[in-house]
C-alpha positions in Angstrom: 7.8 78.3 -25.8 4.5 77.2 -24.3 0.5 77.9 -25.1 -2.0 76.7 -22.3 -2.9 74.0 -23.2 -1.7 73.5 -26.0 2.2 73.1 -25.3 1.9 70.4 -22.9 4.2 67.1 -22.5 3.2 63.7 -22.8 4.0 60.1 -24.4 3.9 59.3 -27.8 1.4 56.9 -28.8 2.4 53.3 -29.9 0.8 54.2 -33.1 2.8 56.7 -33.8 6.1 55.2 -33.0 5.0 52.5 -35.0 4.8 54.6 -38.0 8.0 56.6 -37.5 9.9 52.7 -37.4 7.8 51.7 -40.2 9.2 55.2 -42.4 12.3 54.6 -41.4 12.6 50.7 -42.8 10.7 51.8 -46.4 12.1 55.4 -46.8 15.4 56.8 -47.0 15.6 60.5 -45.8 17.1 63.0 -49.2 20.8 63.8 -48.4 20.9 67.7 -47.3 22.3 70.5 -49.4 24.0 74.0 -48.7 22.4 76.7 -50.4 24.2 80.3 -50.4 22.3 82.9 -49.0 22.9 86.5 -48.2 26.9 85.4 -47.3 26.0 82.4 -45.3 25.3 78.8 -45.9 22.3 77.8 -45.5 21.3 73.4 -45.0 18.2 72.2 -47.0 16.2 68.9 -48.0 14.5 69.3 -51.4 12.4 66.2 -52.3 11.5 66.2 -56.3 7.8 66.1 -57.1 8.0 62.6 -59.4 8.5 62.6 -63.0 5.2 62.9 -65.1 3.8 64.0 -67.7 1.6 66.8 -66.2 3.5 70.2 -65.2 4.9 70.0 -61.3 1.7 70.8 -58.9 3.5 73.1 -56.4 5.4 72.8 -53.2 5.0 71.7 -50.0 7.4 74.2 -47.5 7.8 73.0 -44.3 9.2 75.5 -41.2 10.2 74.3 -37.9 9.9 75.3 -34.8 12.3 77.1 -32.5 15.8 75.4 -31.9 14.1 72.7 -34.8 15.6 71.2 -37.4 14.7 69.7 -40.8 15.4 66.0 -39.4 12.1 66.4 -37.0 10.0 66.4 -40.7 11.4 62.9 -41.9 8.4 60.9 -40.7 6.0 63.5 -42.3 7.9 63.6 -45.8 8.3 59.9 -45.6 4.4 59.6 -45.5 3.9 61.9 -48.3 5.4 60.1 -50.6 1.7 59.8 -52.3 1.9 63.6 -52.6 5.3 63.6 -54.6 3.2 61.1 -57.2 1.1 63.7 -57.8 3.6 66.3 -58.5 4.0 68.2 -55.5 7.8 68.7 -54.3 9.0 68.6 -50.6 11.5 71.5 -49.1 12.1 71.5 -45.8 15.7 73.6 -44.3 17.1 74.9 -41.4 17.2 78.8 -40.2 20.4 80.1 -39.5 22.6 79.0 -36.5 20.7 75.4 -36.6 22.3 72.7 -38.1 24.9 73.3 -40.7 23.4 76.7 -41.4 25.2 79.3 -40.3 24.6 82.3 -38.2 23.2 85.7 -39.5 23.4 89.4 -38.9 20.0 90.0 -40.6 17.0 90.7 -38.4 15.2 87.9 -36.6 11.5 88.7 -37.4 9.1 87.0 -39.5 9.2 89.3 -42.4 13.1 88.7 -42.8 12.6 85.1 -42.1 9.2 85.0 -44.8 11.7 86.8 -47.3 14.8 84.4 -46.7 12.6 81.4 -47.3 11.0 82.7 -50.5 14.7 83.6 -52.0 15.5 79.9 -51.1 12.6 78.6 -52.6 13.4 80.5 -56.0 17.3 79.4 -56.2 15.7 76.0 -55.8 13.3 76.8 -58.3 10.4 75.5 -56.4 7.1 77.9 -57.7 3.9 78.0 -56.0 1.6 76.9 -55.1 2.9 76.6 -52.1 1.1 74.4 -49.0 2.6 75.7 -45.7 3.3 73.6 -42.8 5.1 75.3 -39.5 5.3 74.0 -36.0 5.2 76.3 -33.3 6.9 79.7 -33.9 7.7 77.9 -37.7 3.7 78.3 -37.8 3.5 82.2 -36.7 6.4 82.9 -39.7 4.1 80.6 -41.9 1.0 82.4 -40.7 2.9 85.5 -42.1 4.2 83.8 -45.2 0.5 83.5 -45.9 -0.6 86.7 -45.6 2.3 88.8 -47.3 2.3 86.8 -50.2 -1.9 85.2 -50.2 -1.5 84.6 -53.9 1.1 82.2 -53.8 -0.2 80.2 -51.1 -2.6 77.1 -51.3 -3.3 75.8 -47.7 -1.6 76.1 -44.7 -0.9 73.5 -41.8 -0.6 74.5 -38.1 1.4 72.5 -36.1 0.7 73.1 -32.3 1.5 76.8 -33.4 2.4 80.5 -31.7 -0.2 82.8 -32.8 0.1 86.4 -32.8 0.3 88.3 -29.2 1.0 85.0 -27.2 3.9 85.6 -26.5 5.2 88.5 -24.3 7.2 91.6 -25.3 11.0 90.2 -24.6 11.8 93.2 -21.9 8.7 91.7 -20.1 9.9 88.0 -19.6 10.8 87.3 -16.0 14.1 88.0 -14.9 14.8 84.1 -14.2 13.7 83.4 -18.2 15.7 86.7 -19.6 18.9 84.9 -17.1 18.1 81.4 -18.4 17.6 82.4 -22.0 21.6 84.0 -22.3 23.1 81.2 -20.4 21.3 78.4 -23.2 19.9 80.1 -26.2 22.3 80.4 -28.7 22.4 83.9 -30.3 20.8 83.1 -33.3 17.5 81.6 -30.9 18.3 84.2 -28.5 17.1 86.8 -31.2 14.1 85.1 -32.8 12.4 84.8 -29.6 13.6 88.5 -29.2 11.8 89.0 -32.5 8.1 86.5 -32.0 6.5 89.9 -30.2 7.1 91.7 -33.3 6.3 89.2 -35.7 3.1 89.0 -33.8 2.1 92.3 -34.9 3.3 92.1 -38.0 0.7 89.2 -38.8 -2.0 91.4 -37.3 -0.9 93.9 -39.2 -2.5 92.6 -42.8 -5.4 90.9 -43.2 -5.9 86.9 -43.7 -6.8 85.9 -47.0 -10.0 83.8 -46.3 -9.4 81.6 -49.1 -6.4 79.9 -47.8 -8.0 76.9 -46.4 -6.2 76.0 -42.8 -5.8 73.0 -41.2 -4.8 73.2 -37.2 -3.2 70.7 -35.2 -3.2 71.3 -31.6 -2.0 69.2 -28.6 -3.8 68.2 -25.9 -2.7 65.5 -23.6 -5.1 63.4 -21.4 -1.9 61.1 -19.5 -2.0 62.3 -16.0 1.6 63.0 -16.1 1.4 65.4 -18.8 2.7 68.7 -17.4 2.2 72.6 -18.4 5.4 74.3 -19.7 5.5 78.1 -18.9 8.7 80.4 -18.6 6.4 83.8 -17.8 6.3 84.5 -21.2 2.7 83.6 -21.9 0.2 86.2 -22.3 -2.7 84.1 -21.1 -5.4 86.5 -20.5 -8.8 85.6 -21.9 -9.0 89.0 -24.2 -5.4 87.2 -26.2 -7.5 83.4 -26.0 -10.4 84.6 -27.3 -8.6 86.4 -30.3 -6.7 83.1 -30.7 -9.5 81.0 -30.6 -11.4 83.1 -33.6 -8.6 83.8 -36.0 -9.3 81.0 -38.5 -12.9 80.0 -38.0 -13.0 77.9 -41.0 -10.3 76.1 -40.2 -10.7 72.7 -39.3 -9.1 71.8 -35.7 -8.3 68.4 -34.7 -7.0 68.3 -31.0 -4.3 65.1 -30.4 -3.3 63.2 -27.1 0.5 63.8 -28.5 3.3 66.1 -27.5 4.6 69.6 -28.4 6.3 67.6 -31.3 3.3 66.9 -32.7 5.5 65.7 -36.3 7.3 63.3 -34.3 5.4 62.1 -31.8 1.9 61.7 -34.6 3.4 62.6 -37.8 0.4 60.6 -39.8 -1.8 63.4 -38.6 0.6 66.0 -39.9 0.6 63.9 -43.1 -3.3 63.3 -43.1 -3.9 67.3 -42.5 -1.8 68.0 -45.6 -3.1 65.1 -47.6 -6.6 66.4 -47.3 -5.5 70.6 -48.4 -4.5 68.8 -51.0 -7.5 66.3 -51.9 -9.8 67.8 -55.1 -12.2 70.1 -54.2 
């Protein structure tokens, strides 16, 4: 899924790779577990908060992007490390039909998908606060998460995110992407994108709790190679832009020479975005 100009591709920066090589020699990524839920097995990371004295601080709850998986947050949790210090716990997993989850029958949209990851959450007995991080279409179902359920929610992270109305109504895609999407999509992805539309309107259907603090993470290559990525599903109009552009106008927006994958490709700015939700006030 693309954004102009957000969703654009370009190279990592030698910084970051040197980062992701320097997590990888100093931090050894938590084994995966199966959770059960709703008949189907479901593949998650859960990093303990460290063992102190003071009562665990919350949860950070990270939700990828389509066709994502929990692996592409191992930089980021790596470089929080200073957050599990301070009591905070990590979860990251992976939606059904990715990974070693399996595939579903229940609905697609964000509400299901806020709901699954709450029930995962409390068999894992992770409480809020919760900080929110999603990239892409992880950060419209995280933009939800923060709405339906504002008093659990401490901060939220957007990682080169879909926002509400972006995307088109799926019986409006071109016939070449509708064609393209049953020959490679899997069912399970097949039906989420089905499903962003609605979960569109679902965000804009409840109001944002101002308090949340937001931080926004968008990509914006300068390398001339860097090339737009567009199936015909963008609604690109200025009337949807402009609506974008003012949802969070607190927020604080820092625009990065990366790639779509902004938590691989720069995955200290992911970690310096959360760091600072989480700095006293």
């Amino acid at each position: 899924m693309a954004l102009p100009p957000l969703f654009r591709r370009a190279s990592p920066t030698l910084a970051a790779l040197a980062l992701a090589l320097a997590c990888a020699t100093t931090w050894a990524a938590a084994p995966t577990d199966l959770a059960r839920l709703g008949g189907q097995a479901i593949e998650l990371r859960h990093v303990a908060s460290a063992e102190t004295s003071q009562p665990p601080a919350g949860t950070i709850v990270f939700e990828s992007g389509l066709r994502g998986d929990l692996d592409g947050w191992e930089a980021v949790m790596a470089g929080l490390a200073p957050a599990t210090q301070q009591g905070w716990a990590l979860f990251a997993y992976n939606r059904p039909g990715i990974g070693r989850s399996e595939a579903t029958e229940r609905a697609r949209d964000g509400h299901q998908v806020v709901t699954d990851l709450r029930e995962l959450l409390r068999q894992q007995g992770l409480k809020p606060p919760y900080l929110l991080v999603g990239h892409s279409l992880g950060g419209l179902y995280q933009q939800l998460f923060a709405r339906e359920h504002a008093g659990e929610v401490c901060g939220l992270v957007l990682v080169d995110a879909v926002y509400p109305g972006i995307i088109k109504r799926p019986e409006d895609f071109p016939f070449y992407t509708r064609w393209a999407k049953s020959l490679f999509m899997s069912r399970m992805v097949a039906r989420e994108v089905d499903a962003i539309h609605v979960t569109g309107d679902e965000v804009l259907a409840l109001p944002w709790p101002s308090h949340i603090p937001v931080e926004r993470l968008v990509n914006v290559p300068k390398s001339a190679g860097a090339v737009a990525v567009d199936f015909g599903v963008i609604n690109d109009d200025e009337a949807t832009l402009g609506r974008v552009r003012a949802m969070y106008p607190r927020a604080r927006t820092t625009a990065l020479d990366s790639d779509h994958q902004i938590q691989k490709a720069n995955p200290e700015a992911v970690v310096q975005a959360v760091m600072r939700l989480l700095a006293p006030k």
